[in-house]
C-alpha positions as CSV (number, residue, x, y, z in Angstrom):
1,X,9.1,11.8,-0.1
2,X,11.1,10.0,-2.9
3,X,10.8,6.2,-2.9
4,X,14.4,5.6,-4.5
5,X,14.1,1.5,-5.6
6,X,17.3,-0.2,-6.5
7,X,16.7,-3.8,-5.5
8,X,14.5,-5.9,-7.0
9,X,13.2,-7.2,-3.3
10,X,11.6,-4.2,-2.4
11,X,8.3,-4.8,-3.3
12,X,7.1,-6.1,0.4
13,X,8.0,-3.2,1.0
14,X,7.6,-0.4,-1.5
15,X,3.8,-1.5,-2.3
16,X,2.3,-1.4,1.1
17,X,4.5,2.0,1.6
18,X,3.2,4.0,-1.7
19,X,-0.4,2.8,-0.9
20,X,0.0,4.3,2.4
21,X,1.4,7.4,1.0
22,X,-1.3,7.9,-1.0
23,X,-3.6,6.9,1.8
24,X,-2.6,9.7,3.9
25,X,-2.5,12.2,0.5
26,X,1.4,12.6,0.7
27,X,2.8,13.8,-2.0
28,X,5.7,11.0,-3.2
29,X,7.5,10.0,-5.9
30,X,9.6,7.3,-7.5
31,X,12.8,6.8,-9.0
32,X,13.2,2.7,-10.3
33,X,17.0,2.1,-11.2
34,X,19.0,-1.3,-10.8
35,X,17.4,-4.3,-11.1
36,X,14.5,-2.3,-9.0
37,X,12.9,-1.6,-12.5
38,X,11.7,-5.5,-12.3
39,X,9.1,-3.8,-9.8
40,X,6.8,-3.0,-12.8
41,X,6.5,-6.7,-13.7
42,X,3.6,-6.3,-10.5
43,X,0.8,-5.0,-11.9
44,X,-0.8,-3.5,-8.3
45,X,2.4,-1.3,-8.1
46,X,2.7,0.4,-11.3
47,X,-1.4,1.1,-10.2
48,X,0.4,2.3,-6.9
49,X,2.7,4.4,-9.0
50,X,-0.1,6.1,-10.9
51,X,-1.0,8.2,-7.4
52,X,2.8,9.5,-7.4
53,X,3.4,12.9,-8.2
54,X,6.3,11.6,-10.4
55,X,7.6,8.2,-11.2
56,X,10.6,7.3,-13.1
57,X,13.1,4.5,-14.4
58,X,16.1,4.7,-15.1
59,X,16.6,3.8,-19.0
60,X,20.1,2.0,-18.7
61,X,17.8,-0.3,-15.8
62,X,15.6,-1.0,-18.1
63,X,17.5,-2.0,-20.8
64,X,20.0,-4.3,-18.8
65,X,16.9,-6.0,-17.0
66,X,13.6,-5.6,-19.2
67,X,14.9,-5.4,-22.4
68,X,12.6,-5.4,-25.3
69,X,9.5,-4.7,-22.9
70,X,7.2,-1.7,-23.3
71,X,8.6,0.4,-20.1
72,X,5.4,2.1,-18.2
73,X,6.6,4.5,-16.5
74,X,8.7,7.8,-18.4
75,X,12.4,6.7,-18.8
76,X,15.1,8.7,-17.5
77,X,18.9,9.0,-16.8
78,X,20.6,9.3,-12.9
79,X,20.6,13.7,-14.3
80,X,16.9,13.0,-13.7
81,X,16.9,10.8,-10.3
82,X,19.4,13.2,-9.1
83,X,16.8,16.0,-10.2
84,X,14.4,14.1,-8.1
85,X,16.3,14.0,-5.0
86,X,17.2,17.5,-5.0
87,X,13.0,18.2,-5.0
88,X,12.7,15.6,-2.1
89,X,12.5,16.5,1.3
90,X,12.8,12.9,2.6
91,X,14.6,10.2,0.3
92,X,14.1,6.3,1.1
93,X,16.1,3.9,-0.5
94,X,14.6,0.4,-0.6
């Protein structure tokens, strides 16, 4: 499952979901693009996203909406959250 975040009110419902995932020992992943990259302000998910099999953000994201911050997560372009997709048997956008 790919958790694809592009809003930055998703955390409701993106935390309780990846902790769940990881709960049941689904394999899940993360694409963070938008203003969905103002997710990793929350400490508990970027913990959350350390259980994903991959997690990402998109660079221009972070530039436009975190700029000058240390990113956490490996930056990317929509070549890799397209990549991501294509692995995904289920895709959720939040």
């Amino acid at each position: 499952l790919l958790l694809h975040v592009s809003s930055a009110n998703a955390l409701p419902i993106a935390l309780p979901l990846a902790r769940a995932l990881t709960r049941r020992n689904l394999a899940w992943g993360c694409f963070l693009t938008n203003d969905g990259v103002r997710l990793l302000d929350d400490a508990r998910f970027v913990e959350a996203l350390a259980t994903s099999v991959k997690a990402a953000v998109c660079e221009h994201s972070w530039d436009r909406h975190m700029p000058g911050r240390d990113c956490p997560l490996e930056r990317g372009s929509q070549t890799l959250n397209s990549a991501l997709m294509g692995e995904a048997a289920r895709t959720l956008s939040l």
